[in-house]
TORKOL-4160 file (C-alpha; in steps of 0.2 Angstrom, whole numbers, padded with zeros to 4 digits, m for minus):
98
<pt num="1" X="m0128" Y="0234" Z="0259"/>
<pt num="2" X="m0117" Y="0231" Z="0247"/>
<pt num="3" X="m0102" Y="0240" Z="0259"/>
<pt num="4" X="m0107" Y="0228" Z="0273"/>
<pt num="5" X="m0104" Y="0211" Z="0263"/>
<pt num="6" X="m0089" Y="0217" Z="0257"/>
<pt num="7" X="m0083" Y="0221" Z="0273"/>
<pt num="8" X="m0088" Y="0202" Z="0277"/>
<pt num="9" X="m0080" Y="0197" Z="0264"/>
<pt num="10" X="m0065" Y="0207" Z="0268"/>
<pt num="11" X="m0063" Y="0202" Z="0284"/>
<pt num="12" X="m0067" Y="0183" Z="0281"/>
<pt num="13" X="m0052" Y="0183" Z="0269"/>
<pt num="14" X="m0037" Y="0193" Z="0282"/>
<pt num="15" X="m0044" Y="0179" Z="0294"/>
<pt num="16" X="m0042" Y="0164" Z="0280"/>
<pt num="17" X="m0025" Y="0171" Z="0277"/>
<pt num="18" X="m0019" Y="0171" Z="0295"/>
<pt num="19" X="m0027" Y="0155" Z="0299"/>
<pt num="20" X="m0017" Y="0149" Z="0286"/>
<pt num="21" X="0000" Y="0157" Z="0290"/>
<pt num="22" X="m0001" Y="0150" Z="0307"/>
<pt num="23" X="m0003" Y="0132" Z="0301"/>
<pt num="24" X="0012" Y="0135" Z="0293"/>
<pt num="25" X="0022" Y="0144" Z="0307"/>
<pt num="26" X="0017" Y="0129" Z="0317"/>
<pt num="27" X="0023" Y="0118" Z="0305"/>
<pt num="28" X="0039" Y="0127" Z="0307"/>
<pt num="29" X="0041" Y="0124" Z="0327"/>
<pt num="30" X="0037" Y="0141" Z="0327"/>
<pt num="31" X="0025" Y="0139" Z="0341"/>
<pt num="32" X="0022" Y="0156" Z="0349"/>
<pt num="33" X="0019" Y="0164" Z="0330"/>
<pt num="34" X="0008" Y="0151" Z="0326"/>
<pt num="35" X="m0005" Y="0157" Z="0343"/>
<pt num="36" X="m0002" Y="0176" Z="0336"/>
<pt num="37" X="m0009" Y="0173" Z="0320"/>
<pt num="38" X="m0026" Y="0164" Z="0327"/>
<pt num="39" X="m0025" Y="0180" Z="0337"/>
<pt num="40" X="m0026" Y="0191" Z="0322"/>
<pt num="41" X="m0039" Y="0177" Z="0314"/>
<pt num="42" X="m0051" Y="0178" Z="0331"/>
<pt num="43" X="m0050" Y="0197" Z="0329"/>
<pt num="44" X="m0054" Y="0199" Z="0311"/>
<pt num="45" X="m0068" Y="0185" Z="0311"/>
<pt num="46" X="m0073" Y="0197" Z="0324"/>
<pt num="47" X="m0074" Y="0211" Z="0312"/>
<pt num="48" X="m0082" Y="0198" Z="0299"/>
<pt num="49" X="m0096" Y="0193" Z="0314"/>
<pt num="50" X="m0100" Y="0210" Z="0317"/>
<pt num="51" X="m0104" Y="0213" Z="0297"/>
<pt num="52" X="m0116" Y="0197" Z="0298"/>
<pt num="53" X="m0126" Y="0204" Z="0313"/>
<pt num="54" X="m0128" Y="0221" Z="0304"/>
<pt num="55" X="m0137" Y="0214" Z="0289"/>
<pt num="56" X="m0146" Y="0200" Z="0300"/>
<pt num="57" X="m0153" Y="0216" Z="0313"/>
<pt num="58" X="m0157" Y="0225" Z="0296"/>
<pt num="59" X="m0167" Y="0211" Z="0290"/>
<pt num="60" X="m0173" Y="0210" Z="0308"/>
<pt num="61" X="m0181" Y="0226" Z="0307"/>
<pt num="62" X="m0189" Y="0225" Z="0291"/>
<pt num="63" X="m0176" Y="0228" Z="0277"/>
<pt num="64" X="m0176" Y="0213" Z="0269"/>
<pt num="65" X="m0160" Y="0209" Z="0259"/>
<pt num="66" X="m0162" Y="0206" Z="0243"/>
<pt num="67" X="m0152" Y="0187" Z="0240"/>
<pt num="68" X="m0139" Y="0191" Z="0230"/>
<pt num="69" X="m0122" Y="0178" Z="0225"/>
<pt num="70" X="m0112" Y="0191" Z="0234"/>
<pt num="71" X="m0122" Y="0188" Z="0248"/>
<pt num="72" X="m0120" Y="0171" Z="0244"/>
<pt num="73" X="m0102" Y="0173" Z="0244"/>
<pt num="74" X="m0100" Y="0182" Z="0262"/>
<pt num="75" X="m0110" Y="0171" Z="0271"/>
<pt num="76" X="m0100" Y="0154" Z="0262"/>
<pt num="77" X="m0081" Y="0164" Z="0266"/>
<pt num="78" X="m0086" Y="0166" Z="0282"/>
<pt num="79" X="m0093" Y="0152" Z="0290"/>
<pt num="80" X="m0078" Y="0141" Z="0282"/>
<pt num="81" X="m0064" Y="0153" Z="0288"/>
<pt num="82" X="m0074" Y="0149" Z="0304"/>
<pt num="83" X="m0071" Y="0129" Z="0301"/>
<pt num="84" X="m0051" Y="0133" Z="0294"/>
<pt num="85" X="m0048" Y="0144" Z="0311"/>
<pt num="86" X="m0054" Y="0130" Z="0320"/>
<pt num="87" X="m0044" Y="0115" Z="0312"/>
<pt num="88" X="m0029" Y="0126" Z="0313"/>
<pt num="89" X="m0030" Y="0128" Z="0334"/>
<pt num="90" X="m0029" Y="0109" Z="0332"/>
<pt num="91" X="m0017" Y="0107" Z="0320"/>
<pt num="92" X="m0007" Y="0120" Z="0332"/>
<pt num="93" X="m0010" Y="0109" Z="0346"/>
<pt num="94" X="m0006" Y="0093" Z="0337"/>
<pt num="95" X="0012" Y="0102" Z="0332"/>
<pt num="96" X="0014" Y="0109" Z="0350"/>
<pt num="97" X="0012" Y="0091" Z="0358"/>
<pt num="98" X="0027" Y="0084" Z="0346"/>
């Protein structure tokens, strides 16, 4: 269990980092970077999304995860890396249109 979060946790953060890094590349002009980065971002929140649906299938099927503030944690890093990735494809789009 406690593999799994991390790994969600993990994941969350590589795709934070990159979301990030493309705001900046965009704010650079550097356009094409920019897209490659949310690229990176969409795969590892891919990674991340596959970590949630093994602890929401385990739940699922009767083990019960034990809340926990890591838990806690995971879920929180990941569903606003979602929101970041999201307001950096417009911010990307807002710098590709000037």
């Amino acid at each position: 269990m406690e593999e799994i979060i991390m790994n969600l946790i993990m994941h969350s953060g590589e795709a934070r980092s990159y979301s990030m890094e493309a705001i900046q590349a965009a704010k650079e002009n550097n356009i094409e970077e920019a897209k490659s980065l949310i690229e990176k971002a969409d795969e590892e929140l891919g990674h991340a999304h596959n970590a949630q649906t093994s602890l929401i299938q385990a739940e699922a099927g009767g083990d019960k995860a034990e809340f926990s503030l890591l838990l806690c944690h995971a879920q929180d890093h990941f569903m606003t890396t979602m929101t970041l990735k999201d307001v950096a494809i417009e911010i990307i789009d807002i710098y590709t249109r000037l």
